[in-house]
C-alpha positions in Angstrom: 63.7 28.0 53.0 65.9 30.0 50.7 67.3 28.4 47.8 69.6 30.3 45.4 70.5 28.9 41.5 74.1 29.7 40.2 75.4 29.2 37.0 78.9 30.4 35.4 77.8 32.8 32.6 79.3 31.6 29.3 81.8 33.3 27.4 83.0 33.7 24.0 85.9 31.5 23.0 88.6 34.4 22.0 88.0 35.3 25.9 88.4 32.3 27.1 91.9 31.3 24.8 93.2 34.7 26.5 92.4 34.2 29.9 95.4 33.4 31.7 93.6 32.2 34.8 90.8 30.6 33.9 89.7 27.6 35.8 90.2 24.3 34.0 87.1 22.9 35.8 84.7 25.4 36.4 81.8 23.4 37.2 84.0 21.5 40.0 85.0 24.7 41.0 81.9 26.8 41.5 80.3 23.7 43.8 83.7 24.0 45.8 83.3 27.2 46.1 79.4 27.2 46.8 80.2 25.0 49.6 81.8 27.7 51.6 78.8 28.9 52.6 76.5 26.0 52.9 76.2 21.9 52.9 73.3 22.0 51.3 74.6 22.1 47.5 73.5 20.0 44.9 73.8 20.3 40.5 71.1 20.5 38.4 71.3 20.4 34.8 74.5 22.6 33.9 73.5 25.0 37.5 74.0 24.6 41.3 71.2 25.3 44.1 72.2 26.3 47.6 69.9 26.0 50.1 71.2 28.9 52.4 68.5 29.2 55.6 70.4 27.3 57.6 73.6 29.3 56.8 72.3 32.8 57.4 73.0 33.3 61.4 77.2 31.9 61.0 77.5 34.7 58.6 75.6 37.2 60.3 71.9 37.2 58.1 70.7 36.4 55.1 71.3 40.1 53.7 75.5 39.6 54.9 75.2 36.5 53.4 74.3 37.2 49.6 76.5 40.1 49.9 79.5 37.9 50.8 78.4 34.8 48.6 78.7 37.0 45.0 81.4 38.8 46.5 83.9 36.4 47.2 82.9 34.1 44.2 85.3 31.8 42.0 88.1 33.4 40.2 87.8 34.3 36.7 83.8 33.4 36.8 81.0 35.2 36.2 77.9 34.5 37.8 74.3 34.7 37.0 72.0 33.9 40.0 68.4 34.2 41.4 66.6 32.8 44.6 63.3 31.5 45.4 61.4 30.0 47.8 62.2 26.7 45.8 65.1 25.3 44.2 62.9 24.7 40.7 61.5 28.4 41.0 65.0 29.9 41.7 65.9 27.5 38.8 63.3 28.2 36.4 64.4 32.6 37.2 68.0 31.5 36.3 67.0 29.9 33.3 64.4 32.5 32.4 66.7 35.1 33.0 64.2 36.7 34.6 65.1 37.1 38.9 62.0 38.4 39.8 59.6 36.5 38.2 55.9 35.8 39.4 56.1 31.9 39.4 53.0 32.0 37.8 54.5 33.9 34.7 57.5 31.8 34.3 57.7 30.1 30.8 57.5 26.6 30.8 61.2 26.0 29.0 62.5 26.9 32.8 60.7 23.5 34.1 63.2 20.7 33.5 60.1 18.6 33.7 58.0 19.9 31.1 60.8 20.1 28.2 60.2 17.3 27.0 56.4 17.9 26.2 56.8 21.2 25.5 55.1 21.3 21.4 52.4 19.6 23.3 51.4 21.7 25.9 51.7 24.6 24.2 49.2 23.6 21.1 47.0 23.2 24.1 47.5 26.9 25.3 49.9 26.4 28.0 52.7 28.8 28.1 53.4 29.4 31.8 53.5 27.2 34.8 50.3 29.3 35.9 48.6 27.8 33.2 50.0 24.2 33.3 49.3 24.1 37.0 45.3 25.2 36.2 44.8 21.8 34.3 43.2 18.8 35.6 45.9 17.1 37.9 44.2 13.7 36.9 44.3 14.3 33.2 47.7 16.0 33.3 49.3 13.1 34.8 47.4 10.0 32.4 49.3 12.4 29.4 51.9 13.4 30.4 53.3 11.2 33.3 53.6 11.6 37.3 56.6 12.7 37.0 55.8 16.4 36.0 53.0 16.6 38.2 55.9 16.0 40.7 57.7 19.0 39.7 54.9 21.4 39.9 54.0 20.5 43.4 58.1 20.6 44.3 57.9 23.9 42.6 55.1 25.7 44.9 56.6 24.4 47.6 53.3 21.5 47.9 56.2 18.3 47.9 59.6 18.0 49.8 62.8 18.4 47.3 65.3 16.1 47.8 69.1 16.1 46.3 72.0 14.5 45.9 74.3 16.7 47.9 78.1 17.2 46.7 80.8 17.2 49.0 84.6 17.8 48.8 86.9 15.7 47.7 89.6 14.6 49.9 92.8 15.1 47.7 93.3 18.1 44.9 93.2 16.0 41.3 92.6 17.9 38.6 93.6 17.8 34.8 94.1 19.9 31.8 94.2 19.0 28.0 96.1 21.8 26.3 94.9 23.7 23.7 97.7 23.2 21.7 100.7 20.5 22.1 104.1 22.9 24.1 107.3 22.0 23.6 109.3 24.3 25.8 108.7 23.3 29.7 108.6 26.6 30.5 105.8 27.6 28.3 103.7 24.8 30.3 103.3 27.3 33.5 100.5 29.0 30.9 98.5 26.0 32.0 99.7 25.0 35.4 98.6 28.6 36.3 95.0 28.1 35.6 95.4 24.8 37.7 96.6 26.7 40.9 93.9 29.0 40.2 91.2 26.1 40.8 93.4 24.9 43.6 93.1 27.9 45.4 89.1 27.3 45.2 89.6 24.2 46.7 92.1 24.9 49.2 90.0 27.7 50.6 86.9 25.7 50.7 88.6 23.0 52.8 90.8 26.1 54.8 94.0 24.3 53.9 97.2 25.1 53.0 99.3 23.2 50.5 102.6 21.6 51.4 103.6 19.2 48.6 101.8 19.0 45.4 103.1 17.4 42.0 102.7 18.4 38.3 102.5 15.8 35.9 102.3 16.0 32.4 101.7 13.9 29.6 103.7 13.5 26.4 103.2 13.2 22.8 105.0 9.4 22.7 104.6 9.6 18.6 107.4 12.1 18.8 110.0 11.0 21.5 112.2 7.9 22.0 113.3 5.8 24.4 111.3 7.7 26.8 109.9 5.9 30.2 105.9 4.9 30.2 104.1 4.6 33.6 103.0 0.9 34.0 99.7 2.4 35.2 99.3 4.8 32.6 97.4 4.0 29.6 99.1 6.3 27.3 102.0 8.7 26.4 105.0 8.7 28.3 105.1 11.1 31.4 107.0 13.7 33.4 106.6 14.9 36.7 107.7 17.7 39.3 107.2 18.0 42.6 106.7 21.0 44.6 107.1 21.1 48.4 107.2 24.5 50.8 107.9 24.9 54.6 104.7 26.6 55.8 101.5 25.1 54.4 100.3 28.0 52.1 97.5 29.1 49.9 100.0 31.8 48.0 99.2 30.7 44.7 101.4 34.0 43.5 104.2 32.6 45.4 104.1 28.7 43.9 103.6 30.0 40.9 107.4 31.7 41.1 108.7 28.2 42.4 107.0 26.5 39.6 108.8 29.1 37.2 112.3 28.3 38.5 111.9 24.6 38.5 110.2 24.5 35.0 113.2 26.4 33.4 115.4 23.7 34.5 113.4 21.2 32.6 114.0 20.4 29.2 111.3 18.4 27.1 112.1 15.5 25.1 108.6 15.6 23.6 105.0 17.6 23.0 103.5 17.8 26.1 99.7 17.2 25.3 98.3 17.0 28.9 99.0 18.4 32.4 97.6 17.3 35.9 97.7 18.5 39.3 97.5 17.3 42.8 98.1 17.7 46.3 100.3 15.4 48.0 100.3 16.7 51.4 98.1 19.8 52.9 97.7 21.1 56.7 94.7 23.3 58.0 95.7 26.9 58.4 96.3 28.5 61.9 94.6 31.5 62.5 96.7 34.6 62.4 96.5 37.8 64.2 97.9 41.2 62.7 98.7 45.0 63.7 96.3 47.6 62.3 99.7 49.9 62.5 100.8 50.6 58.8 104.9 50.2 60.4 103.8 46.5 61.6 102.6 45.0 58.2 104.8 42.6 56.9 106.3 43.6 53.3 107.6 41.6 51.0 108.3 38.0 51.2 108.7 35.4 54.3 112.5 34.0 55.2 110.8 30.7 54.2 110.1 31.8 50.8 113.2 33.6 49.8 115.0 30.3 50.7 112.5 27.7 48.5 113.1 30.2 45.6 116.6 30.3 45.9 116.5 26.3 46.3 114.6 26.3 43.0 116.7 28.3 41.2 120.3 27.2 42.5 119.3 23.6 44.1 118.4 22.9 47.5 122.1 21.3 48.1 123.6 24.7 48.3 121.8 26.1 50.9 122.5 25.2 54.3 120.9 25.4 57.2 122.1 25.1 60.8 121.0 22.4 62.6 121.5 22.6 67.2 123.3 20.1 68.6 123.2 19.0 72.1 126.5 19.6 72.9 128.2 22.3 75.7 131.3 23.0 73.3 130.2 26.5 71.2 131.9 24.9 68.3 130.0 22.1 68.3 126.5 23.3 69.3 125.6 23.6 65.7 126.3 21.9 62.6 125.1 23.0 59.2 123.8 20.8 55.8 121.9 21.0 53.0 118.8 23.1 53.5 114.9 21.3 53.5 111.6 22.9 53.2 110.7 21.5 56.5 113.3 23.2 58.4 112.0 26.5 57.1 110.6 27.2 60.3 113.5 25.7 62.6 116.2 28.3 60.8 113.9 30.8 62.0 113.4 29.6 65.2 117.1 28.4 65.9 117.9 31.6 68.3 114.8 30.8 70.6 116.0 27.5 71.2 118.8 28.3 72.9 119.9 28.4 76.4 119.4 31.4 79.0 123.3 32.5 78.2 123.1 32.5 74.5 122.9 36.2 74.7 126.8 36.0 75.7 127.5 34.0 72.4 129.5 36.2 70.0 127.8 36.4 66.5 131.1 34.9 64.7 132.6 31.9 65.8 136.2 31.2 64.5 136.3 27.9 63.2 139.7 27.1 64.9 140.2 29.3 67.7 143.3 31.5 67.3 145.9 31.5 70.2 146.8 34.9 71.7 150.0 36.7 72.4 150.4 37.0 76.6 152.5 40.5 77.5 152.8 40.9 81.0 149.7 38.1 81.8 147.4 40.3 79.4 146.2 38.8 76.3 146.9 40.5 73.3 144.6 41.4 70.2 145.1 44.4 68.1 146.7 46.1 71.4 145.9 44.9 75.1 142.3 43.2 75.8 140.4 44.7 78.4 138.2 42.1 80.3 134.3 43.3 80.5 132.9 40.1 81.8 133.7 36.4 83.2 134.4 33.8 83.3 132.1 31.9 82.0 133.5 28.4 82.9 133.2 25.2 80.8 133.8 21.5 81.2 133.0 19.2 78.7 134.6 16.8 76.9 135.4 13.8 79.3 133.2 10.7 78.0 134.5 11.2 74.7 138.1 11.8 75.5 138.9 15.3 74.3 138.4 17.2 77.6 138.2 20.9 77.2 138.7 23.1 80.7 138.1 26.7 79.2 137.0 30.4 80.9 135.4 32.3 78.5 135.3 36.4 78.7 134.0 39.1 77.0 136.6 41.9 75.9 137.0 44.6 74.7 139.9 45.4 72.2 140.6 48.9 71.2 141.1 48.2 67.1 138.4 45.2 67.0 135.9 45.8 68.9 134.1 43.4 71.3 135.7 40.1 71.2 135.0 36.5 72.8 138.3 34.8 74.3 138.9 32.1 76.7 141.8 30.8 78.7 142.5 27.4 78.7 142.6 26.0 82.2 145.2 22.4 82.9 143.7 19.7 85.0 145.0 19.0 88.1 148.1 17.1 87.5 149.6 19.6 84.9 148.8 22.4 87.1 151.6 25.3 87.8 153.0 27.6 89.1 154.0 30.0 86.1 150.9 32.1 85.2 152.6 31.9 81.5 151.7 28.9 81.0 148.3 29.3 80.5 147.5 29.9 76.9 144.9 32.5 75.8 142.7 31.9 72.3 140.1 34.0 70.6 136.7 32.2 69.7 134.5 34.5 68.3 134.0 38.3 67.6 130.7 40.2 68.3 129.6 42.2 64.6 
């Protein structure tokens, strides 16, 4: 077995008051993260152990392993580590600060066990486990208990270990007291930054992506009025935002951009003392595949993004989005309303849901077609039409009582360009004779 001991190194308060990405949580975070590589994770004290044997083949050996374990660790963490063939010898290293140790030489403050006798045993000469391991076994546990008898034989490797192991939790909940109360909403994304910053630990230790996910955050009640408490909140009075995107994501750079526009919309009435974030709904990730070629890499941002920051910034209700319909009139195959997150990937997707001929659809349709001057049974748009192709023939119209008989063509028109037309065909009983009567109408023009 190969156990490894981790423990976030501490730092000095001025650095941690600065860091802008600090993890709220880091102890919460460093076991997410730990159990990336390994089920086998369990706290100790203020560390973590990983036991990693069983690990070291899915990542391709042990060596690959470590190398990709302190690596890839937590954001805005540093580690201090060591291994052992035990978790209390790769324990005891940590706390020794010593990684390669003999276990023999290891001072007896690195035993959790033996703490607590520690003026004791050393009056008797002990100052290693070496030497506390040398004494009587009988007399060593009448004096001192079973218990650290226990944690010798654990720590050579003579007794199983057994641990509570940590897992996941199911939903993103975490909270943040602020060093000092904020009174301007958009100073708050100081904070809610150092929450997406442990939520991408978790999301990438679960290989999600987020799609909803609220901020809530807690006001100073002494200082507002007539402001609306939570029934199930013992305390001050609360705000919240929520947050949704069209593709589930782990781009904390780009919800922290959404998060900016919605917070300067926001306008306190109080202190805000506390923050919180969760997820409200998450999806796993697909697997992606992408060109080595430099001209293939995507640059800048996705449609879907562009379109949830400018619904941040200018409100969802004026952006709209086209929506197919499953009609056979062009002017009603599509109708368009106010944009959602959800039908990101529809808008995207809109051109590949259409029909074999929609290659023949002009890119602008009028919104009333316009009706056409006829000279000498030619149609007339900025000078004579010349017919390229047709017609495309269309019925529709007859269960709902507004029939429409039409022949569409492409044509070309020497001032505009391609345009989309269509003649306007009677039914049977108005049918005649005089080629005149049938009424020409531009529908669209092709940019």
């Amino acid at each position: 077995m190969h156990w490894i001991a981790v423990q976030a190194a501490p730092k000095s308060p001025g650095e941690v008051a600065e860091d802008a990405e600090a993890l709220p949580d880091v102890n919460s975070a460093l076991a997410w993260w730990a159990l990336r590589f390994t089920p086998m994770v369990a706290k100790v004290e203020a560390a973590l152990v990983l036991e990693v044997s069983g690990s070291e083949r899915l990542f391709g050996g042990r060596t690959a392993l470590l190398q990709q374990l302190f690596e890839t660790g937590p954001p805005a963490v540093t580690l201090a580590h060591a291994h052992g063939n035990t978790a209390l010898l790769a324990l005891g290293r940590l706390w020794a600060q010593a990684p390669e140790a003999p276990i023999n030489a290891l001072p007896l403050h690195s035993l959790v066990a033996a703490r607590a006798h520690l003026p004791t045993l050393v009056r008797l000469g002990c100052n290693n486990w070496g030497q506390l391991r040398a004494l009587p076994r009988g007399g060593l546990a009448r004096r001192f208990g079973a218990e650290l008898v226990d944690a010798l034989d654990r720590a050579y490797g003579a007794r199983p270990e057994l641990y509570p192991w940590l897992t996941l939790p199911e939903v993103f909940d975490a909270p943040l007291e602020l060093s000092a109360a904020v009174e301007s909403a958009s100073a708050l994304l100081f904070g809610a930054r150092r929450l997406l910053t442990q939520l991408l630990v978790w999301l990438r230790a679960r290989q999600l992506g987020v799609l909803a996910l609220e901020l809530l955050w807690e006001l100073d009640a002494r200082r507002s009025n007539s402001l609306h408490v939570d029934a199930h909140h013992q305390g001050g009075a609360q705000g919240r935002m929520e947050l949704r995107t069209a593709e589930a994501t782990q781009d904390v750079q780009h919800l922290q951009r959404l998060l900016a526009e919605q917070l300067g919309q926001v306008t306190l009435p109080a202190p805000v003392l506390y923050l919180r974030m969760r997820t409200l709904q998450t999806q796993a990730l697909a697997g992606e595949s992408l060109s080595l070629l430099p001209e293939d890499q995507r640059k800048g941002d996705g449609l879907h993004q562009m379109l949830e920051r400018l619904g941040a910034r200018l409100g969802r209700e004026q952006i709209l989005c086209v929506q197919p319909q499953a009609r056979h009139a062009p002017e009603d195959m599509q109708t368009w309303q106010a944009w959602k997150p959800q039908q990101g990937k529809r808008t995207q997707n809109f051109a590949s849901q259409q029909s074999a001929h929609a290659a023949l659809l002009p890119t602008w349709l009028l919104a009333l077609p316009q009706q056409l001057v006829v000279k000498q049974h030619c149609p007339q748009y900025h000078g004579p039409l010349n017919l390229l192709s047709g017609p495309q023939r269309l019925e529709t119209g007859w269960l709902e009582g507004d029939v429409a008989l039409r022949d569409y063509f492409v044509a070309r028109s020497a001032h505009a360009g391609l345009v989309w037309i269509y003649r306007e065909r009677l039914p049977s009983t108005q049918k005649t004779t005089s080629e005149n009567a049938l009424r020409w109408y531009l529908h669209g023009l092709f940019a």
